[in-house]
Every structure is written in C-alpha cells, then in structure tokens.
C-alpha beads as a LAMMPS data file, in Angstrom:
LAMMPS data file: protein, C-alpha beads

321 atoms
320 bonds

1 atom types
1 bond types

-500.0 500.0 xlo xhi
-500.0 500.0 ylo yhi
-500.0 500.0 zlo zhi

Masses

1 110.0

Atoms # bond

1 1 1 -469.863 -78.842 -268.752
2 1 1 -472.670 -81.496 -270.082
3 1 1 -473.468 -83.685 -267.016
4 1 1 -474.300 -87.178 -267.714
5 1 1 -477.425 -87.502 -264.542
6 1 1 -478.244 -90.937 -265.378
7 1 1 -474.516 -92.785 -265.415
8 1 1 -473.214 -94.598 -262.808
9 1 1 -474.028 -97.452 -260.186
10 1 1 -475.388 -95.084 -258.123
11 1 1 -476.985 -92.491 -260.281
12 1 1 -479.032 -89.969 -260.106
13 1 1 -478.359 -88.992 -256.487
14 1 1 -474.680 -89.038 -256.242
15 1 1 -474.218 -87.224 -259.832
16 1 1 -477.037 -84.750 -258.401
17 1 1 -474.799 -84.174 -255.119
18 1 1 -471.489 -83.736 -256.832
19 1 1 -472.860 -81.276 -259.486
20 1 1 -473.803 -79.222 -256.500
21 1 1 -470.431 -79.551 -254.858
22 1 1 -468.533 -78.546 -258.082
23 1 1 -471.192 -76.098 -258.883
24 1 1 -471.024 -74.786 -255.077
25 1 1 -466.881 -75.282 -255.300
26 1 1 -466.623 -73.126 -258.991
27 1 1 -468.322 -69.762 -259.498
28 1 1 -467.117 -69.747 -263.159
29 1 1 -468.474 -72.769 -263.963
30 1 1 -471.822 -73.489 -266.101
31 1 1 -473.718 -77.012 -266.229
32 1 1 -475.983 -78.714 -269.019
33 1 1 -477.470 -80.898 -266.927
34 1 1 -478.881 -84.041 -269.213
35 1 1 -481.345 -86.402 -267.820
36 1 1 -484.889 -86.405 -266.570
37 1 1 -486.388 -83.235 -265.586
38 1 1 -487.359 -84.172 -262.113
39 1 1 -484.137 -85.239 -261.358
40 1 1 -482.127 -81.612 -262.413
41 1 1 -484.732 -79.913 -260.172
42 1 1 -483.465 -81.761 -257.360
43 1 1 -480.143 -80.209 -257.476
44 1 1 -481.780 -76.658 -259.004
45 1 1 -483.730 -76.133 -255.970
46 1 1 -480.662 -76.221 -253.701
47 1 1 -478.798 -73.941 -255.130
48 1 1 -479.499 -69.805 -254.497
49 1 1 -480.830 -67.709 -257.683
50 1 1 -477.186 -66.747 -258.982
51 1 1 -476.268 -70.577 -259.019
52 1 1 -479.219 -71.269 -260.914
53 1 1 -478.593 -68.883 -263.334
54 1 1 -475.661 -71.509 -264.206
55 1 1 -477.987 -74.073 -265.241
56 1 1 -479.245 -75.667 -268.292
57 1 1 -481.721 -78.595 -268.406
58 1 1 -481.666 -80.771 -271.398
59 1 1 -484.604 -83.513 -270.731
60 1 1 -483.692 -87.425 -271.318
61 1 1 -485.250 -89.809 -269.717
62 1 1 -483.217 -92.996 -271.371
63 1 1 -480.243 -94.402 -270.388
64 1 1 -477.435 -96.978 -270.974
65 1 1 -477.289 -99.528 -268.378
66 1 1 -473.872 -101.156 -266.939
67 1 1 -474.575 -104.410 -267.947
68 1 1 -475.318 -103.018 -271.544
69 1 1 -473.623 -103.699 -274.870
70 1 1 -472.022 -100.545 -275.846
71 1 1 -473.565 -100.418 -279.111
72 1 1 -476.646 -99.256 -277.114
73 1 1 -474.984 -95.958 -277.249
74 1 1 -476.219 -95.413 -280.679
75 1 1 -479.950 -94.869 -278.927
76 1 1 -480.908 -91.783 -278.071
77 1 1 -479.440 -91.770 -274.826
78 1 1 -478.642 -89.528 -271.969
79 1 1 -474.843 -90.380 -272.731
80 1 1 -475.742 -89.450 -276.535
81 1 1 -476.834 -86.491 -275.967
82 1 1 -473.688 -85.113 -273.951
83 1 1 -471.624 -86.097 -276.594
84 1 1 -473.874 -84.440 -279.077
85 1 1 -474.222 -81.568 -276.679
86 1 1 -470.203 -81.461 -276.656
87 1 1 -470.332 -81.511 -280.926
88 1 1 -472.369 -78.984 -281.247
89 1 1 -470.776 -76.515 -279.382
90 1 1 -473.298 -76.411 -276.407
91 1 1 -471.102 -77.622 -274.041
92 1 1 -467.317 -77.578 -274.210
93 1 1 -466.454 -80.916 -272.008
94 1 1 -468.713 -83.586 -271.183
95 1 1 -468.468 -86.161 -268.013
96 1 1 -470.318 -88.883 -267.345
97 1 1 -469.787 -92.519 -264.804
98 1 1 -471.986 -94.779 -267.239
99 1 1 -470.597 -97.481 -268.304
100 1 1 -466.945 -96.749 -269.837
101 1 1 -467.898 -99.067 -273.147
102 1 1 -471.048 -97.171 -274.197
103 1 1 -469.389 -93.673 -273.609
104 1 1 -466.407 -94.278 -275.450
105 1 1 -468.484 -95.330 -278.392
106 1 1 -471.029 -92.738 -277.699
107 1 1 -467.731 -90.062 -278.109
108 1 1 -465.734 -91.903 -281.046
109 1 1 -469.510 -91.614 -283.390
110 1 1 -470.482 -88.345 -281.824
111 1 1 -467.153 -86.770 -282.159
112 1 1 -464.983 -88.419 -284.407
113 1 1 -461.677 -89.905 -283.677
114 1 1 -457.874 -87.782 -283.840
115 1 1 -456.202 -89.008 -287.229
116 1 1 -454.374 -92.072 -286.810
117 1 1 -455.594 -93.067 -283.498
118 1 1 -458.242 -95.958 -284.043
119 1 1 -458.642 -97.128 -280.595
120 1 1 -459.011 -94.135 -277.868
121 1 1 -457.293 -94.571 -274.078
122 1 1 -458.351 -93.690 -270.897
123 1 1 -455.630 -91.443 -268.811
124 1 1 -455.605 -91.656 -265.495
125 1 1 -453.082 -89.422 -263.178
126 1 1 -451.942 -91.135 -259.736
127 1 1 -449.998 -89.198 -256.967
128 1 1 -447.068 -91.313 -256.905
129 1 1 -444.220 -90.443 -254.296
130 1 1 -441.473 -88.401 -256.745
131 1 1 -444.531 -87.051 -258.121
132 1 1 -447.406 -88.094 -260.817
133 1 1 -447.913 -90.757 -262.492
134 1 1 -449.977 -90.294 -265.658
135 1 1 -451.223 -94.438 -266.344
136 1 1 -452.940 -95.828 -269.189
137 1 1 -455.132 -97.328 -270.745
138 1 1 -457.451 -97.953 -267.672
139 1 1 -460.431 -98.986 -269.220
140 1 1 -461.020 -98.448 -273.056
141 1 1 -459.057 -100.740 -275.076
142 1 1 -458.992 -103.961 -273.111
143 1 1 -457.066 -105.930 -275.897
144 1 1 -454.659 -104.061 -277.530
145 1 1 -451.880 -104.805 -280.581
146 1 1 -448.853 -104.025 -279.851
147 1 1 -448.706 -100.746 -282.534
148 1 1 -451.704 -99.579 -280.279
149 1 1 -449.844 -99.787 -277.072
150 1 1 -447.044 -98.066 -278.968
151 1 1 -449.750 -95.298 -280.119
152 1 1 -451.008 -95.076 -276.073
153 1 1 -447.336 -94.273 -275.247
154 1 1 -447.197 -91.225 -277.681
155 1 1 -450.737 -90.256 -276.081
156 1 1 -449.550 -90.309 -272.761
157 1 1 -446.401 -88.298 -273.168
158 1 1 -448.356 -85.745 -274.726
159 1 1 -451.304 -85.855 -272.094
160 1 1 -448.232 -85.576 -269.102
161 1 1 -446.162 -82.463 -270.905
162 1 1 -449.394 -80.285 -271.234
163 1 1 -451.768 -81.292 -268.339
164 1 1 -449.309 -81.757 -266.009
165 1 1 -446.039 -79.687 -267.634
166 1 1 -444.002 -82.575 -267.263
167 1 1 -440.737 -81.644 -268.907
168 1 1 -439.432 -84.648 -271.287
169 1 1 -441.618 -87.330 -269.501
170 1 1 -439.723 -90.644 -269.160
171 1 1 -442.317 -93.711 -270.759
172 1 1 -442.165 -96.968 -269.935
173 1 1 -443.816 -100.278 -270.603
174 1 1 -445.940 -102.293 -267.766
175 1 1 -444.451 -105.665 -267.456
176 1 1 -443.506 -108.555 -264.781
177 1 1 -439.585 -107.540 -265.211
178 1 1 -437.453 -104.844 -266.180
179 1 1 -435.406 -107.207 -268.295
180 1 1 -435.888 -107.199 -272.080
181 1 1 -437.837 -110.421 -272.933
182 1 1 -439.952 -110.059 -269.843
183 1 1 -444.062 -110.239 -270.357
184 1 1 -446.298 -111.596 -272.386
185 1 1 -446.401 -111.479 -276.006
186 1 1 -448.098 -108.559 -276.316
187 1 1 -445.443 -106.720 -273.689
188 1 1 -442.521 -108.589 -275.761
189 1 1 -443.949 -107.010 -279.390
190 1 1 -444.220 -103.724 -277.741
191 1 1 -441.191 -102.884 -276.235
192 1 1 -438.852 -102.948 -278.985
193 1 1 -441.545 -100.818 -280.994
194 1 1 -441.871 -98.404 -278.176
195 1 1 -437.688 -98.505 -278.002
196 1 1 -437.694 -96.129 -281.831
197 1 1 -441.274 -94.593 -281.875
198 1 1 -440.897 -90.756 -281.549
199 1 1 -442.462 -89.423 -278.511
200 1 1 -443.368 -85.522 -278.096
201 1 1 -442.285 -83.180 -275.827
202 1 1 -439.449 -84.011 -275.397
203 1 1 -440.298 -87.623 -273.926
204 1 1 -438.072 -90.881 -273.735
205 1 1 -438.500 -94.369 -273.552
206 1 1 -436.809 -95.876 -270.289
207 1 1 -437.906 -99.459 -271.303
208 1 1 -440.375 -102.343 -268.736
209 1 1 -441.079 -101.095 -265.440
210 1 1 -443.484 -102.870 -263.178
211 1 1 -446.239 -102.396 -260.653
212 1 1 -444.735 -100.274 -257.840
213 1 1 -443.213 -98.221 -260.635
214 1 1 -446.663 -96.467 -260.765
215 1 1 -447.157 -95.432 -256.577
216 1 1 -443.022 -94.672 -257.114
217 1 1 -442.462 -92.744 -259.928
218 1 1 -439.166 -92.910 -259.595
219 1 1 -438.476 -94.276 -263.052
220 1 1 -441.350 -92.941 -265.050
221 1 1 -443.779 -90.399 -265.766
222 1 1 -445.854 -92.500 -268.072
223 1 1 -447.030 -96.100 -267.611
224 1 1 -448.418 -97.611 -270.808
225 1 1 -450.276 -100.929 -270.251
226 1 1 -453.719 -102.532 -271.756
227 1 1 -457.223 -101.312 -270.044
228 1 1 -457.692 -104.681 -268.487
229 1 1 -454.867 -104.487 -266.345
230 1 1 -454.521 -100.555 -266.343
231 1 1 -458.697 -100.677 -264.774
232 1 1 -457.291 -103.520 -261.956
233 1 1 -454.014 -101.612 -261.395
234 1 1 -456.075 -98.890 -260.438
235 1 1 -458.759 -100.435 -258.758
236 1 1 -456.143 -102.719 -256.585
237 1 1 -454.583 -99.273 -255.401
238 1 1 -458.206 -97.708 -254.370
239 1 1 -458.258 -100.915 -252.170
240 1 1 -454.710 -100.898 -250.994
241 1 1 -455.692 -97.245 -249.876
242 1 1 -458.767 -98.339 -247.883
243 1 1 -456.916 -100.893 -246.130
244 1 1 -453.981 -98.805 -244.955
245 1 1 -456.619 -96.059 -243.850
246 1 1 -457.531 -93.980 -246.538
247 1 1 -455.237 -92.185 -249.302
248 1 1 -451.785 -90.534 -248.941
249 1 1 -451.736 -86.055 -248.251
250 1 1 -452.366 -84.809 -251.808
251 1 1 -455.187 -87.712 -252.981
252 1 1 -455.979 -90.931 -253.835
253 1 1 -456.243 -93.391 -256.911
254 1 1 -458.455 -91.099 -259.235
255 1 1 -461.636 -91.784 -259.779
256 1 1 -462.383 -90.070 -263.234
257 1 1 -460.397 -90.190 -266.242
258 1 1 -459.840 -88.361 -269.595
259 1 1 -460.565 -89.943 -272.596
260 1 1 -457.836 -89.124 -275.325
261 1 1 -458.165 -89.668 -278.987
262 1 1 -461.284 -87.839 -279.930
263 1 1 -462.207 -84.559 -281.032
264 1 1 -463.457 -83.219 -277.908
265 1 1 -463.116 -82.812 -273.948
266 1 1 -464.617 -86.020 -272.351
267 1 1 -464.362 -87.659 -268.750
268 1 1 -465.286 -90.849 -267.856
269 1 1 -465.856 -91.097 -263.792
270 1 1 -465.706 -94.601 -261.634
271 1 1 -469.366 -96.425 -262.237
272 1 1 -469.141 -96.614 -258.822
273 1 1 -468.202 -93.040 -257.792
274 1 1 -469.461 -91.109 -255.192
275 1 1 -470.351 -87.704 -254.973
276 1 1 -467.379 -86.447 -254.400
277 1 1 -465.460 -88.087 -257.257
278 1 1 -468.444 -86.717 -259.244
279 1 1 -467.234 -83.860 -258.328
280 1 1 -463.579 -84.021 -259.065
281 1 1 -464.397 -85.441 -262.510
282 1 1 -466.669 -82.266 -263.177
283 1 1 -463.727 -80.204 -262.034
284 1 1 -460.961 -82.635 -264.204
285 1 1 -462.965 -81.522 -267.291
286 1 1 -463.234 -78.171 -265.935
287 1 1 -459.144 -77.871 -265.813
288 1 1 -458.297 -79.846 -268.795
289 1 1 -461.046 -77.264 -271.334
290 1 1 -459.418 -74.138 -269.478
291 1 1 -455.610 -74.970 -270.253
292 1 1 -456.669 -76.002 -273.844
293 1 1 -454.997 -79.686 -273.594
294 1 1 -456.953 -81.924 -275.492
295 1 1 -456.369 -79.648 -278.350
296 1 1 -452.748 -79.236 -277.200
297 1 1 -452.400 -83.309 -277.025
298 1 1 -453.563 -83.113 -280.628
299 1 1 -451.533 -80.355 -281.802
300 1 1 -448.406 -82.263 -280.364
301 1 1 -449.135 -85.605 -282.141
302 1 1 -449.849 -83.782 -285.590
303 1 1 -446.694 -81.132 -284.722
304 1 1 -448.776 -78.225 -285.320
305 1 1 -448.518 -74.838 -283.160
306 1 1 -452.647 -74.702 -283.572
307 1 1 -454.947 -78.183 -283.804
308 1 1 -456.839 -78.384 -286.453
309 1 1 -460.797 -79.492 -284.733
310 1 1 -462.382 -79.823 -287.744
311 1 1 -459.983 -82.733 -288.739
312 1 1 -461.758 -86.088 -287.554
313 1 1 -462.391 -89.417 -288.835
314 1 1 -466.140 -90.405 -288.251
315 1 1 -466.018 -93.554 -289.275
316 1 1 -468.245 -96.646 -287.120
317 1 1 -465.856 -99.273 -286.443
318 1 1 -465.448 -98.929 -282.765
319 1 1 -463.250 -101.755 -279.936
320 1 1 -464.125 -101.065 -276.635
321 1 1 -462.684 -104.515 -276.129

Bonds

1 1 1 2
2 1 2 3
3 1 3 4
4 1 4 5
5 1 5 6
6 1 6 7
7 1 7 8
8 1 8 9
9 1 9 10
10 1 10 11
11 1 11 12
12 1 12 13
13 1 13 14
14 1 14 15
15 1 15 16
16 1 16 17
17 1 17 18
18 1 18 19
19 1 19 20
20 1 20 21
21 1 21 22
22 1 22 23
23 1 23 24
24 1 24 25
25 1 25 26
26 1 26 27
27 1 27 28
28 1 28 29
29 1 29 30
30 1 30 31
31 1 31 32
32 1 32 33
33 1 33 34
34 1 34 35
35 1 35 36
36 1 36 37
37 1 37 38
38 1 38 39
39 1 39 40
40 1 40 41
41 1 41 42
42 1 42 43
43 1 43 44
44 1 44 45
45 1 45 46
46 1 46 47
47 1 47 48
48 1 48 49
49 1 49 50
50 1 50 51
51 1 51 52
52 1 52 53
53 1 53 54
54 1 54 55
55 1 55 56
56 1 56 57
57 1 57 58
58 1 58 59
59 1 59 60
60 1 60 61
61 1 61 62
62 1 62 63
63 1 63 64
64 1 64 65
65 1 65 66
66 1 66 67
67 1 67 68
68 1 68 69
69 1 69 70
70 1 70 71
71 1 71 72
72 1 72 73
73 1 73 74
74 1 74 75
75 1 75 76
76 1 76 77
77 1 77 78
78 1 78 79
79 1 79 80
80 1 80 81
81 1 81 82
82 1 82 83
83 1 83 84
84 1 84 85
85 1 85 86
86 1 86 87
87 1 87 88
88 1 88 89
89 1 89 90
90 1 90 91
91 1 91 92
92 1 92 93
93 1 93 94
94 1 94 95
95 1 95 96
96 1 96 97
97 1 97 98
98 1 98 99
99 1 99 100
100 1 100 101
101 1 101 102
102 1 102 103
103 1 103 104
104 1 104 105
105 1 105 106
106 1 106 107
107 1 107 108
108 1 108 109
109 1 109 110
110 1 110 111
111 1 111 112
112 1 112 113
113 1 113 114
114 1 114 115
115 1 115 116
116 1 116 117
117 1 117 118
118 1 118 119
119 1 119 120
120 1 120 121
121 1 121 122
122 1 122 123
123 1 123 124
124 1 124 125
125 1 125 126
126 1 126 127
127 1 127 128
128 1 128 129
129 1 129 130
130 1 130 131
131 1 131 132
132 1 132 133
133 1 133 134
134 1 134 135
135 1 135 136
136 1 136 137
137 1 137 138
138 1 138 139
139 1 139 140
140 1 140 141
141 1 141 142
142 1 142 143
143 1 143 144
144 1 144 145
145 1 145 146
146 1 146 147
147 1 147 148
148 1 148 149
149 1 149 150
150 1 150 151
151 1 151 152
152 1 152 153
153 1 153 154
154 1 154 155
155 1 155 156
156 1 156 157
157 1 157 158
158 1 158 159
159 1 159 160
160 1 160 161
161 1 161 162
162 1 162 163
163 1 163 164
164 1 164 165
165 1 165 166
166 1 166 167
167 1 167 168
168 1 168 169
169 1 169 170
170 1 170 171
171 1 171 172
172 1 172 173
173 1 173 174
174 1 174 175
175 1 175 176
176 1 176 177
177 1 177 178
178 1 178 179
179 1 179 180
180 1 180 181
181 1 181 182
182 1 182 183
183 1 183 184
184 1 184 185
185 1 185 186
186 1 186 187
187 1 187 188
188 1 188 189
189 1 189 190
190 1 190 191
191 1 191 192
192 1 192 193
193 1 193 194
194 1 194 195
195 1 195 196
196 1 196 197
197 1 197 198
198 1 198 199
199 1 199 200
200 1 200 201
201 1 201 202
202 1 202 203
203 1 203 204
204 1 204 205
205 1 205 206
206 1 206 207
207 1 207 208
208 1 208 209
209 1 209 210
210 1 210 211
211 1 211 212
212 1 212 213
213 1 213 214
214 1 214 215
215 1 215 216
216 1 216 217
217 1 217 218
218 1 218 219
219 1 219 220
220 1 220 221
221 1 221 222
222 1 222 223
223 1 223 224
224 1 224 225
225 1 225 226
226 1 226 227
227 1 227 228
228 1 228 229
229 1 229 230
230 1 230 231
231 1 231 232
232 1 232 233
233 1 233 234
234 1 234 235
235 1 235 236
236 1 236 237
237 1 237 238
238 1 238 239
239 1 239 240
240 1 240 241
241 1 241 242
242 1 242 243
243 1 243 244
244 1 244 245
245 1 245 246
246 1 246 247
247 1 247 248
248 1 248 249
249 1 249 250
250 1 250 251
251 1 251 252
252 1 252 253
253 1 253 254
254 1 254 255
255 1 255 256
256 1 256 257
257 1 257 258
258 1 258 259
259 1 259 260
260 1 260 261
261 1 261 262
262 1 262 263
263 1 263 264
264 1 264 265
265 1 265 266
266 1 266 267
267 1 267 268
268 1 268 269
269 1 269 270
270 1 270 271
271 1 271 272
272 1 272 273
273 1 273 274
274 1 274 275
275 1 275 276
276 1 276 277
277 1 277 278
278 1 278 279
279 1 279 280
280 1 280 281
281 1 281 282
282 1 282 283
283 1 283 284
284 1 284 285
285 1 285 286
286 1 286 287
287 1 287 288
288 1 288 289
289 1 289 290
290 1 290 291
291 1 291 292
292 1 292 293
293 1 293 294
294 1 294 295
295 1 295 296
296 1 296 297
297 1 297 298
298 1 298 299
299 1 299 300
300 1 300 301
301 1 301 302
302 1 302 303
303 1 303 304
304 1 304 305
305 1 305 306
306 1 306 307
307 1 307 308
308 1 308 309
309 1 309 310
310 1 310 311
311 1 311 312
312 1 312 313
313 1 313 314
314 1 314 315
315 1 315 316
316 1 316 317
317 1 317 318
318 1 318 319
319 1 319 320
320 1 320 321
C-alpha cells in the first residue's frame, strides 16, 4: 500500500502513527511510504527488524495543501507519486487524507478513468441499523447532472454486491420526500432516469428516500446523492455520534472512502483523520485489493467475467466540482 505521509490536517504525525497501527495490526501487509525521509524514519525506528523489512521509502518532500487548487496535483507531489506508484505496479492501492480535490485529479491523470464514467465518486459504507449502508458521492463530484447521479447509482450497486456481498441491493435517490416530484431539480431529473437505468447484480431502484434512510437501512442498500450533501450527510452523523457519546457497537461514520471510477485501488481518508482512521483507511485499501473489487466493480459495469485494466481513458478534463 503507497502511503500518502504528507496529506491531511494533521499530517505527518497522525499518518506516521496509523501506518504503525495497521502495520503493527497486519503481518501480511507491505508499505511504500512517500514523503520526506525524516519523516518515514520516524515510524521505521519503531517498528522491530521483521516490520521493517515491510518498508519502502520513496523520498518527496512536496505537497498539496488543503486550501490548494486541485490542479496543483499535476506537480510533482507526494500525492503524485502514490498514484504513479499505484500505475506502475509498485504499489497495488494507494491512500492518502490530502485534500479530496487534488487526489481525485492526481488518480483520474495518473490512472485513467473506467470507460464511460467521466466524473469518479467517493463510496462511503455506514453501519446503519438493518445493516450497511453503502452512500455516495461524499466528496468528489460536488455538482452533478442528473445522467451522472444516474451513473453513481450503477457504481454503487456494484461497489455494495462485491465489497459487501449484498445480494440485489435496493438503490434509492436522496431527496426531502419519498413522493415523486419531491427535490430539487437535479433530484426531479434523476429519479425518473434512475426508475429504467439497468443496475448490476441484481440491484433495483426503490425510488426517493431521505436522510434517516441512511442510519436505517431499512429501505435501501445504496444512497445516491451529490458530494456536497453526501460530505455533510456524513460529517453531520460523525457529530450526531459525538454528541450522543461516541458511535454505535460495530463503528462509526467512516472516515476513509474508496474512490470508484478509475483504473486502480485508491482511498481517500478524512483531512482531518486521526491516527486511527489512518489506520482503517490503510486497512479499507488493504480489504478492497485482496477481494479483487475494484476490478470486480469494473467487470460488472462492462459485464465481463474478467476486467479488462489496460482499458482507460487518460484524457485531462477533470470536475472535482
């Protein structure tokens, strides 16, 4: 896994502490550790000489900041050179908690986008009561058309039956009402779309749901909705958590995210994660390489047995928002 030291609010020392937990929680797992050398010899030296034999230093000493324009991804970069770590075939998954604009454009020109998918979401799964809730977009395509949303749905059915063996995942649409005509224009253009786009695996479209519909999961499996509101949704439940005390027996609102649509593993943690969720994300790209599901995702979009990884568009035009 490529390891992204320099991302996040609180970077290096969090994304130092929770490579060593994941490193210290896995004894399969291998780290390409990108980002000033000084900074990977912090977490080298506290690990024992078999645990170091699982590491490999790539030095960068530039980074993207938060408050940068993703374009700035193009520079060489410690985000850049994950992804290019990831195309190359010296990694296998990268993760990173830099900011979510840059490393989505740092993945779509470094890796090339799925065909027919021009703007890539972020998945997020949330332990809802009847069980999980995969949500998205929750961060990388803020403004959305309607035939995107209606893309994001097929994405997310195919992300729930493989990752999480969801048999014949019920979709639905984010909205303010369950009643046809509810939403806003975008919401109204998408649900009739949504109502005769073929879904894989089996999936179905149940139509609107709203908010609680995601901690619930009593009426779906898959909550499509813009990145805008998919990034508050989320964030509002990592509060509503905190208030009531911390998060319910089997976890909280994640804090890391797959990113689906391009031709490789990628993980984008919270910008302000801690170590732990540094941790988690490492492991989320861990679990997603091992059980083969981005390739899966793509091989049930294009209806093959076997996806093809050598079929990507490269192109440059990239919306992040």
């Amino acid at each position: 896994m490529a390891v992204d030291l320099l991302g996040g609010d609180d970077a290096p020392a969090v994304v130092v502490d929770g490579a060593l937990r994941a490193m210290r929680a896995d004894p399969d797992l291998h780290l390409l550790l990108v980002g000033p050398t000084e900074v990977a010899d912090e977490l080298i030296a506290a690990l024992g000489p078999a645990q170091r034999a699982r590491i490999t230093v790539r030095p960068v000493r530039d980074s993207v900041g938060m408050a940068d324009h993703p374009s700035a991804a193009r520079a060489e970069s410690t985000v850049r050179a994950v992804v290019t770590a990831v195309r190359d075939g010296t990694a296998d998954a990268l993760v990173s908690a830099g900011a979510t604009g840059a490393t989505v454009t740092a993945a779509v020109l470094g890796l090339g986008r799925w065909p027919e998918i021009r703007q890539p979401a972020l998945v997020a799964t949330l332990p809802a009561v009847a069980g999980p809730v995969v949500l998205l977009d929750v961060g990388g395509t803020l403004e959305p058309r309607p035939a995107t949303l209606a893309r994001h749905a097929v994405l997310g059915a195919a992300y729930a039956a493989v990752a999480h063996s969801v048999a014949a995942p019920r979709v639905g649409l984010l909205s303010v009402g369950t009643e046809a005509g509810k939403g806003d224009r975008v919401r109204r253009a998408t649900d009739p779309l949504l109502s005769v786009e073929p879904l894989p695996g089996g999936a179905h479209y149940v139509g609107l749901v709203e908010g609680y519909d995601v901690t619930l999961g009593a009426r779906a499996d898959v909550v499509v909705t813009d990145g805008f509101t998919g990034n508050v949704l989320l964030k509002a439940i990592e509060g509503a958590y905190a208030m009531a005390g911390g998060p319910p027996v089997g976890g909280g609102a994640p804090r890391a995210a797959a990113l689906l649509g391009v031709a490789g593993t990628v993980v984008v943690c919270h910008g302000s994660a801690g170590a732990d969720d540094v941790a988690s994300g490492i492991a989320l790209a861990a679990h997603l390489w091992r059980r083969h599901a981005i390739d899966l995702v793509s091989a049930l979009l294009d209806g093959d047995a076997v996806a093809d990884r050598s079929d990507r568009s490269t192109d440059t035009e990239v919306r992040t928002s």
